[in-house]
C-alpha positions as CSV (number, residue, x, y, z in Angstrom):
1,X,22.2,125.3,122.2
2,X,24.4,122.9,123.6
3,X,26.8,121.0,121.6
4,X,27.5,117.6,122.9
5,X,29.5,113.9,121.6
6,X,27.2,110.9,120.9
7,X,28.6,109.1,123.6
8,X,26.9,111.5,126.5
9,X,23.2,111.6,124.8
10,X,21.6,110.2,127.7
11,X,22.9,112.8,129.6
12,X,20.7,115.2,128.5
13,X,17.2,113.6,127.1
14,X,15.0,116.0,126.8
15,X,17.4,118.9,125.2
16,X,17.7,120.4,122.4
17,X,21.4,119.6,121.5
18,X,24.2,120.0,118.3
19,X,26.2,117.2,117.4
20,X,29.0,117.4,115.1
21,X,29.8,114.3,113.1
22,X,29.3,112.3,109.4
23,X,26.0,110.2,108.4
24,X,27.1,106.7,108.9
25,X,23.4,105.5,107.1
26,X,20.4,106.5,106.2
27,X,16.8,104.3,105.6
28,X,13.3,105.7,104.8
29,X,10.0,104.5,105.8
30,X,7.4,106.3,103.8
31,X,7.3,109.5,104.7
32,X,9.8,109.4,107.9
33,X,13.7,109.4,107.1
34,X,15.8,107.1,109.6
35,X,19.6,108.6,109.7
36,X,22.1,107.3,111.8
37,X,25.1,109.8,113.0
38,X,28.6,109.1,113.9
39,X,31.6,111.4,115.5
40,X,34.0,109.1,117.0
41,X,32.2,108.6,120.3
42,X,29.4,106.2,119.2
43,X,26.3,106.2,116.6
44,X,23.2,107.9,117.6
45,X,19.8,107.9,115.4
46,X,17.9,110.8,114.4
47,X,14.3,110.9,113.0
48,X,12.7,112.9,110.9
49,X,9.5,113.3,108.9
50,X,8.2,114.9,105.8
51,X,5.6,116.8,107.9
52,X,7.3,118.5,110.1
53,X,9.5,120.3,107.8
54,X,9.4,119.4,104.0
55,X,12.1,121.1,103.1
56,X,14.6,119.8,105.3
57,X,13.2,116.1,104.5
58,X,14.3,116.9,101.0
59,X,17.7,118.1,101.6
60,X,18.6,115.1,104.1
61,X,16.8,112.5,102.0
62,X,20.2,113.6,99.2
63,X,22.4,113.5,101.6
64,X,25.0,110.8,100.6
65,X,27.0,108.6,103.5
66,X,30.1,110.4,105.1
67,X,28.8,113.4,104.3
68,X,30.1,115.8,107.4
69,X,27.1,118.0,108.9
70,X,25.7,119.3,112.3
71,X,23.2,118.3,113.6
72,X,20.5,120.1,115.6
73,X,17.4,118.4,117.7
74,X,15.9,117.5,120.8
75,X,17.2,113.9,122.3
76,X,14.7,111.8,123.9
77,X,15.0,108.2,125.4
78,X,15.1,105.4,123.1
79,X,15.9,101.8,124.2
80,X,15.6,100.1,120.8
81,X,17.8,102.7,119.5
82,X,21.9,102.5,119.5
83,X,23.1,104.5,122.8
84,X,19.3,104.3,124.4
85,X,18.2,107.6,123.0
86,X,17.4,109.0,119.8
87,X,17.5,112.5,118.1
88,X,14.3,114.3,116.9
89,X,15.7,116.3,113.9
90,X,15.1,120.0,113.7
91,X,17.8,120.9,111.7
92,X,21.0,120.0,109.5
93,X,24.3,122.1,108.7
94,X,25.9,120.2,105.8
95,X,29.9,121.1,105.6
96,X,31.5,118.9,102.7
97,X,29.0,116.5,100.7
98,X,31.0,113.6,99.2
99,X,31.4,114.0,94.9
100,X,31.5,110.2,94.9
101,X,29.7,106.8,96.6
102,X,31.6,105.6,99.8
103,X,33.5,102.6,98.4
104,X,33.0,100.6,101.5
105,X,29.0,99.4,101.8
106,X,27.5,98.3,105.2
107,X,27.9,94.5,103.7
108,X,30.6,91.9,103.6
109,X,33.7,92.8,101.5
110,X,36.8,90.7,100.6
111,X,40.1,91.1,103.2
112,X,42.0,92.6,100.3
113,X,38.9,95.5,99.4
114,X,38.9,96.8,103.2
115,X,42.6,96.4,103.9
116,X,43.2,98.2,100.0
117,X,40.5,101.2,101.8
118,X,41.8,101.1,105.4
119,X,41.9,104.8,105.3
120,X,38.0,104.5,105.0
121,X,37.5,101.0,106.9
122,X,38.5,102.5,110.1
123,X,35.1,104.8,110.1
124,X,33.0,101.6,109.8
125,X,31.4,99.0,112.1
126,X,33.3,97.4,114.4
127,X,36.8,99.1,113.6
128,X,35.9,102.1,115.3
129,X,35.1,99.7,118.8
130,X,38.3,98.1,118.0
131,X,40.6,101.4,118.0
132,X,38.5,102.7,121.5
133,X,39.6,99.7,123.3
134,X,43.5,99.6,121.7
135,X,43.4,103.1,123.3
136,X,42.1,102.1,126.6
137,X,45.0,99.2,126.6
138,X,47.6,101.7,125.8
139,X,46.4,103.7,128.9
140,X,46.1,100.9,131.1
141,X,49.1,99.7,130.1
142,X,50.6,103.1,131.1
143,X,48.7,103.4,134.4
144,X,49.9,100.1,136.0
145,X,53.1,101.0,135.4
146,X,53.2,104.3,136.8
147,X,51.3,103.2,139.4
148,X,54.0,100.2,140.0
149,X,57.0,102.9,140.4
150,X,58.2,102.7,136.6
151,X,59.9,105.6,134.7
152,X,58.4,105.8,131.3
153,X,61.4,106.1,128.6
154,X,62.5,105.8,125.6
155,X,64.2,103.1,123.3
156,X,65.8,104.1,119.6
157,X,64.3,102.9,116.6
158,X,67.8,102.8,114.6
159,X,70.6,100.4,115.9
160,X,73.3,98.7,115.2
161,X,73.1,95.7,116.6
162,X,70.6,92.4,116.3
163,X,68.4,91.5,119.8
164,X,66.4,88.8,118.3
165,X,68.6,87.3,115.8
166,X,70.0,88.4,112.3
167,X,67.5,86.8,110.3
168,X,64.6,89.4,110.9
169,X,66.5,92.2,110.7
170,X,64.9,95.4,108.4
171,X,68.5,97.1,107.0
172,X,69.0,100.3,106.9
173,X,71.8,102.6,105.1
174,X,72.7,105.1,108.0
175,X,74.8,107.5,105.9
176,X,76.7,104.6,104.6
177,X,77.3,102.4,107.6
178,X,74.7,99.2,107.9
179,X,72.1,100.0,110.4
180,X,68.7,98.2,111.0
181,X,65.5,98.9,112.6
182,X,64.9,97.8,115.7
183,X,63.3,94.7,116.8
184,X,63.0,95.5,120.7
185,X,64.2,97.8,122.9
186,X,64.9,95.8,125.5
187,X,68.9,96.4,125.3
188,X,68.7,100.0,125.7
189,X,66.0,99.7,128.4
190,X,68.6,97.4,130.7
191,X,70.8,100.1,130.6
192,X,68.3,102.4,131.6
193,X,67.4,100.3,134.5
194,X,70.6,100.7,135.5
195,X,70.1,104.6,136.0
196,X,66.4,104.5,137.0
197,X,65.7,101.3,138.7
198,X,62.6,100.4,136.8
199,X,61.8,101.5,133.2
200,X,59.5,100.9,130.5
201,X,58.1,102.1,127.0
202,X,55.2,101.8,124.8
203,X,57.4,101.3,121.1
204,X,57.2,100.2,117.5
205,X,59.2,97.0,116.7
206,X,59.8,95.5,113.2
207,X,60.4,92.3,112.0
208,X,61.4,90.7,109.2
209,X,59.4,87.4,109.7
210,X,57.8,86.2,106.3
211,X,55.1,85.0,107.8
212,X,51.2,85.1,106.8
213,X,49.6,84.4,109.9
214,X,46.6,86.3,112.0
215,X,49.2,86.7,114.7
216,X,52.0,88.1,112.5
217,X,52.9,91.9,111.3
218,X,56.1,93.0,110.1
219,X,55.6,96.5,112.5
220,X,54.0,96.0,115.7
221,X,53.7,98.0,119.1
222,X,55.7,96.1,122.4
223,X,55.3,97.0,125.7
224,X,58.6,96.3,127.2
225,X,59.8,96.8,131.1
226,X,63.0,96.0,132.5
227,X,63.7,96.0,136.2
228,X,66.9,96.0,138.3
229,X,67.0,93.8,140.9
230,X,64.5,91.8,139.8
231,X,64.4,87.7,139.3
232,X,62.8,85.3,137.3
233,X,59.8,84.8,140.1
234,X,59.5,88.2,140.8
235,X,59.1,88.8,136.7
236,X,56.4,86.9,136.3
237,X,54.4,88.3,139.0
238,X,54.7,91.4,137.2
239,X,53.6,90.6,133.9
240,X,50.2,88.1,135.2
241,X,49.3,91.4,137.6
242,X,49.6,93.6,134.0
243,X,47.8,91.4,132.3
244,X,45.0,91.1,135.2
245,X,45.0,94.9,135.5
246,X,45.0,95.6,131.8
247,X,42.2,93.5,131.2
248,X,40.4,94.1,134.3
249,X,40.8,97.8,133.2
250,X,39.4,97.8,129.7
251,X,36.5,95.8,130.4
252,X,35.6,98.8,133.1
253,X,36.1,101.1,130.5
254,X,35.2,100.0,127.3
255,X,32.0,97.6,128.6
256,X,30.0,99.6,125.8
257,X,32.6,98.8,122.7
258,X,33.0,95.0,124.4
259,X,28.9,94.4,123.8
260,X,29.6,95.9,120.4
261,X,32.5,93.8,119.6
262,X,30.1,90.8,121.2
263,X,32.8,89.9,123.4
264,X,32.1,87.2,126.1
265,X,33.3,89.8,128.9
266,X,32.6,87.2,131.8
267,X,34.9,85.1,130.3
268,X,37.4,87.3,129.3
269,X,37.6,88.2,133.5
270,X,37.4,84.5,134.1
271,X,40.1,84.2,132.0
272,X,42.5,86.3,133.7
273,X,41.8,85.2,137.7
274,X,45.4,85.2,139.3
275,X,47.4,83.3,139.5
276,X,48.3,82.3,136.0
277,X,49.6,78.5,135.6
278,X,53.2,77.7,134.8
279,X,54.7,74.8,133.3
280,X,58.0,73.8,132.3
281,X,58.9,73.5,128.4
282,X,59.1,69.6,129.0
283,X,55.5,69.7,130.6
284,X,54.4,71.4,128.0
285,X,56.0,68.9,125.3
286,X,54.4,66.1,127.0
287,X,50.7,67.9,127.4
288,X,50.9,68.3,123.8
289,X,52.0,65.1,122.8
290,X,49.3,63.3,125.4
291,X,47.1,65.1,123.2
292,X,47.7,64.3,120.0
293,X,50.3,67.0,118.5
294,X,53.0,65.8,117.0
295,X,55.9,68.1,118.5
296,X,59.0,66.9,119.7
297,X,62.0,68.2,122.4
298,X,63.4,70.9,120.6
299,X,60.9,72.0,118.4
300,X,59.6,75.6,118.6
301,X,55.6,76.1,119.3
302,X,53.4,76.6,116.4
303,X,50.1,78.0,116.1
304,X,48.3,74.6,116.6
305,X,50.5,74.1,119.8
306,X,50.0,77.7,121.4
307,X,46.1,76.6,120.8
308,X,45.8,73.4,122.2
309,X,47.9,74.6,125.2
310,X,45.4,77.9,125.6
311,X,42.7,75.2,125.4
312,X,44.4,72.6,128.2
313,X,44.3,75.3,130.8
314,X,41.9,77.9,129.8
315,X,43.3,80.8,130.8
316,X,47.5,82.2,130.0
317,X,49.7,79.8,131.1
318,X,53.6,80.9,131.5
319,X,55.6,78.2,129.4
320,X,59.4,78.4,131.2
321,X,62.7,76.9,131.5
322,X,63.1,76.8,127.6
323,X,66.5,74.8,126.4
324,X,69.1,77.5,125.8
325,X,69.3,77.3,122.1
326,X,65.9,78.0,121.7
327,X,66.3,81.7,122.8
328,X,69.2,84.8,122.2
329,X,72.3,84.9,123.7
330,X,71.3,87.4,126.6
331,X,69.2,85.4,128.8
332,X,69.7,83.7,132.6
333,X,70.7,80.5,133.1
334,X,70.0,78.2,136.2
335,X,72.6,76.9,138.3
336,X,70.8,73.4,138.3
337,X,70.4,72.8,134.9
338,X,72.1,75.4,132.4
339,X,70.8,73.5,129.7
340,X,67.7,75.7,129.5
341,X,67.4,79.3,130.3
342,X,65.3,81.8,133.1
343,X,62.6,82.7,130.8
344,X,59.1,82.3,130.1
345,X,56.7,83.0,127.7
346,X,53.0,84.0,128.5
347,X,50.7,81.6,126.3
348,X,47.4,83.1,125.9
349,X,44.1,81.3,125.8
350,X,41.6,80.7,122.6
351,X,44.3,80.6,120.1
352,X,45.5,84.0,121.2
353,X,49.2,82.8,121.1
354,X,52.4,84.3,122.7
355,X,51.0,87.3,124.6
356,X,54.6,88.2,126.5
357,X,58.0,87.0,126.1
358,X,60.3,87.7,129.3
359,X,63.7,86.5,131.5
360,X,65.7,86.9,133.9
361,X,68.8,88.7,132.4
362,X,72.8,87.5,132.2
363,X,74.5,90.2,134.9
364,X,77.4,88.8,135.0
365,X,80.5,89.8,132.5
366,X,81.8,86.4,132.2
367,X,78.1,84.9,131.1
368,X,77.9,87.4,128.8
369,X,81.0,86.9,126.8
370,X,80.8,83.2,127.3
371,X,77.1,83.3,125.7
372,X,78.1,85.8,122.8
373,X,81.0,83.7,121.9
374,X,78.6,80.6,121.8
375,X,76.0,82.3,119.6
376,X,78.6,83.3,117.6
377,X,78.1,87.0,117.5
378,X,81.0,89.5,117.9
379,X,81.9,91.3,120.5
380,X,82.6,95.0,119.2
381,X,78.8,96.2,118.6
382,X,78.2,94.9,121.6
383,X,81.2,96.8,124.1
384,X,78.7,99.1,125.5
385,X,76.0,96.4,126.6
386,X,79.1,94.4,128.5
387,X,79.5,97.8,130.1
388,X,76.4,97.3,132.1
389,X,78.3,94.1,133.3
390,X,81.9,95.7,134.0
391,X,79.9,98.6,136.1
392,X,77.9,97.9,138.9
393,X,76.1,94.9,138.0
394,X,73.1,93.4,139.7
395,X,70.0,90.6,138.8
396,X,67.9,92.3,136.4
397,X,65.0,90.7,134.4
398,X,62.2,92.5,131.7
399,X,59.9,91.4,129.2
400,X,57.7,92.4,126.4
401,X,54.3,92.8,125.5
402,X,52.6,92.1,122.1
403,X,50.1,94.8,121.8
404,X,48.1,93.5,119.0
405,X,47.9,90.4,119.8
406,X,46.9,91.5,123.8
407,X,44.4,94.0,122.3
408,X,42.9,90.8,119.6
409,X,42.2,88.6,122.7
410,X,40.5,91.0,124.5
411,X,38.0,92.2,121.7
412,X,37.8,88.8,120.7
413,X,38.9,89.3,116.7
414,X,40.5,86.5,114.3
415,X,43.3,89.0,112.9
416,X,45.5,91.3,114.7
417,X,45.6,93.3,111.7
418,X,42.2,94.7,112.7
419,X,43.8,95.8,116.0
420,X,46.0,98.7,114.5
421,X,44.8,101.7,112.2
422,X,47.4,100.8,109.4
423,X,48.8,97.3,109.5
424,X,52.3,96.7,107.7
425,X,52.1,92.5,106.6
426,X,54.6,91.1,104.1
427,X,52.5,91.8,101.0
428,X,51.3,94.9,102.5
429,X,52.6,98.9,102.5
430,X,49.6,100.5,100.9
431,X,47.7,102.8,102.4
């Protein structure tokens, strides 16, 4: 007998397979049991009746949810049924029954219940669609760069220094001398560049944001790239032709866990049609005001803002030239106006917010100090980073890519705390 996933049951209709997995639910009708199977791959129904064997009605009639089995029977085509097939039951290998109910019922449960059981939530409904497709964004994610030249590295988690400012910094005591966790990697990564031409990684970041928000978590995955040679144009380029690949990529993919998720797929592609509109800060000021918002030069974007903007274009829309002390001491500033700096930040659509923050780097040593010096921040912790501009120096740019909030917007979910298996919020550390 063969042993097969779920997800390749139409595969072989007509066989008599084994599928290893857990009993996601169970209904009867009279004399016919109704259980529906789960391994990871997808759910799959199996039938069976009292006639055909008694005995083995009885024993899967007790069988509580979760409980992990194998099961034995013939697949045959089933369009009504989840996956187009269905299993006709001829047998049933129980290997642990569960001592207690399942806390989490196929019914609505408060935030708080599921997050408190998030251990258990991730086998249920939609969360198991969810975690397919964050995989299959990792791996695009992965394969564009790869296929764009880029050495995959490495970034530590433990520095010494701030990248986004001091006031979101997680401290650490590193054997007695201050250290913090880190809140990007895109320092290291520059220097890295410098060896390797192109570089990016797939890492954790953490930030010290006290923030509630659907968009916010404390630790969060970035994609982050840095490229030598590179300027503010050519950046931006890059990150719409991730974003299109990505997307384009997933939807290829996970088309199955999309319909689950009842994503609008069509517009999700619509959505990401190159090129991507951009718009100065000052545009996007006036846009906002024109509609309504009350926002005025200076002020940072709020929710509210980053929607209404999604909503004026319909699609991501890079938001550049921000004014200078909007954003850290390391970015490019034009010769025209250095009032505002080389940078841009990737708006996404349907209230999606800030997908990608990215500039054009300072390469210059004299930039460098001057902008350290104007932020206030000492030199010292920072001697190694000024060595990249002592040393061979050229234009350089990089950028970073939420992954949770990329991986909400294209499953289409209110909370990016749905998008990862254990979410770390402000009130939150359990499980």
């Amino acid at each position: 007998m063969r042993t097969i996933t779920i997800d390749q049951g139409m595969r072989f209709i007509g066989e008599e397979v084994e599928i290893k997995g857990w009993l996601y639910n169970k209904r009867s009708s009279g004399k016919i049991l109704f259980l529906e199977f789960r391994d990871g791959t997808g759910v799959i129904q199996g039938v069976l009746t009292q006639a055909d064997d008694p005995d083995l009605f009885e024993t899967a009639d007790r069988l509580p949810r979760e409980t992990s089995l194998i099961v034995s029977g013939t697949l045959r085509a089933e369009p009504r049924a989840p996956g187009g097939c269905e299993l006709g039951i001829t047998g049933i290998g129980v290997i642990q029954k569960p001592t207690e109910p399942f806390p989490i019922e196929l019914k609505e449960h408060t935030p708080n219940f599921l997050l408190d059981h998030r251990h258990l939530w991730i086998r249920t409904g939609r969360q198991v669609p969810i975690l397919r497709v964050r995989d299959a964004v990792f791996r695009a994610v992965r394969d564009f760069f790869h296929k764009h030249g880029f050495v995959a590295t490495e970034a530590p988690i433990l520095t010494g220094t701030s990248v986004e400012g001091t006031t979101t910094l997680f401290p650490v005591d590193y054997f007695g001398e201050q250290a913090y966790l880190s809140q990007s990697g895109q320092l290291y990564l520059e220097a890295t560049a410098m060896a390797l031409g192109k570089v990016y990684w797939i890492g954790p970041a953490f930030r010290a944001e006290k923030s509630k928000t659907r968009k916010h978590l404390t630790e969060f995955w970035m994609a982050e790239a840095e490229m030598a040679f590179y300027e503010h144009a050519d950046n931006l380029r890059l990150q719409e032709e991730l974003v299109n690949y990505v997307v384009n990529a997933v939807v290829a993919e996970r088309a199955r866990e999309l319909k689950q998720l009842k994503r609008d797929v069509d517009k999700l592609l619509e959505e990401v049609e190159l090129p991507f509109p951009r718009i100065s800060y000052a545009e996007a000021i006036r846009i906002l005001q024109e509609a309504g918002e009350e926002i005025e030069y200076g002020d940072d974007f709020g929710a509210p803002h980053e929607t209404a903007l999604g909503e004026h274009f319909g699609k991501p829309v890079f938001i550049e030239r921000f004014p200078a002390k909007m954003k850290p001491f390391y970015m490019k500033r034009p010769a025209d106006d250095p009032s505002v700096v080389l940078a841009a930040d990737l708006i996404g659509p349907e209230g999606y917010g800030e997908l990608i923050g990215g500039s054009q780097r300072v390469d210059t040593l004299e930039e460098l100090e001057r902008q350290l010096a104007e932020y206030n921040l000492p030199k010292e912790p920072y001697e190694w980073y000024l060595d990249l501009r002592r040393y061979g120096a050229v234009p350089h740019a990089g950028f970073g890519l939420g992954m949770a909030r990329t991986i909400a917007w294209i499953c289409g979910v209110p909370h990016i705390r749905e998008t990862i298996p254990f979410p770390r919020q402000i009130n939150r550390l359990y499980p």
